[in-house]
C-alpha positions as CSV (number, residue, x, y, z in Angstrom):
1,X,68.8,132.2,-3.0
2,X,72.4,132.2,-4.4
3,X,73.4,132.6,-0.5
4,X,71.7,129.6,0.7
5,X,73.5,127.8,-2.3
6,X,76.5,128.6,-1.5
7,X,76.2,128.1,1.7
8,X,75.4,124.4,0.9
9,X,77.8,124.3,-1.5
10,X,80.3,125.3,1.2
11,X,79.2,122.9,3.9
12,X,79.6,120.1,1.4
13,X,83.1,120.7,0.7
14,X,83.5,121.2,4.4
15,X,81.8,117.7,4.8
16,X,83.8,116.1,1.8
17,X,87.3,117.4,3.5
18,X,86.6,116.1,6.8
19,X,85.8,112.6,5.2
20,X,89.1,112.9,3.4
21,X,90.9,113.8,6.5
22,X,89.1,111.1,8.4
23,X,89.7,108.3,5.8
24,X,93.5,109.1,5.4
25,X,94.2,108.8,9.1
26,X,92.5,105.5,9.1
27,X,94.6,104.4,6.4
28,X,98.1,105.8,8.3
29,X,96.9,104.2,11.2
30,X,96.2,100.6,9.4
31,X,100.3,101.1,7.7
32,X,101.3,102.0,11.1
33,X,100.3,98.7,12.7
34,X,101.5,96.9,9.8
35,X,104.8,98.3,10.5
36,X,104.9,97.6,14.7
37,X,103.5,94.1,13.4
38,X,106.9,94.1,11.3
39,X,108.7,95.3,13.7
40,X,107.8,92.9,15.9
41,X,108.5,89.8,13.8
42,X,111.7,91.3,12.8
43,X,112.7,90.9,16.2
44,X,111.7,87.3,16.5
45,X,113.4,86.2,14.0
46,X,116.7,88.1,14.6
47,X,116.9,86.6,17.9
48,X,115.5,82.6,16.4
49,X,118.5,83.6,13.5
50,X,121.1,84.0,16.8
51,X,119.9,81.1,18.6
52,X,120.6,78.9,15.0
53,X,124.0,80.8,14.7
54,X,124.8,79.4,18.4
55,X,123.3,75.8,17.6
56,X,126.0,75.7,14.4
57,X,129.1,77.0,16.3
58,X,128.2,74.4,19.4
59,X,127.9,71.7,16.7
60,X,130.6,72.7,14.4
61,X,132.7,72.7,17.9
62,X,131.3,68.9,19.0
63,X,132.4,67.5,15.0
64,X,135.6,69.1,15.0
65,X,136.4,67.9,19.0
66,X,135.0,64.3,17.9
67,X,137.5,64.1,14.5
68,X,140.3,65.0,16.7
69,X,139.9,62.5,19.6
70,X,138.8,60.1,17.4
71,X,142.3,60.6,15.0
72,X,145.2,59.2,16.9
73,X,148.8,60.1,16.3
74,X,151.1,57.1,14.9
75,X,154.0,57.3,17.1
């Protein structure tokens, strides 16, 4: 009888282990795609950050052309 108990014993703890195992690679698999999701807007927003930087320079070119055409020299 103690055998048997044992062996049930074992088999739950087997059981409990492998539902362990199973529900911490669901979790590393959730943080993963969290982190490619990241990732991923990261990216967008590097290159929407670039595209502003470029708007800025072309307009801070375009003021600074405009003020000096429009400023004439007294001769």
């Amino acid at each position: 009888m103690v055998d048997k108990s044992l062996i049930h014993f074992l088999v739950f703890l087997i059981v409990l282990l492998l539902y362990c195992l199973y529900d911490r690679h669901q979790e590393a698999e959730r943080i993963f795609k969290i982190a490619e999701n990241q990732q991923t807007v990261i990216s967008q927003q590097k290159k929407a950050i670039d595209s502003q930087s470029f708007y800025i320079k072309l307009l801070e070119s375009k003021v600074y052309e405009s003020y000096h055409q429009d400023v004439s020299p007294i001769h």
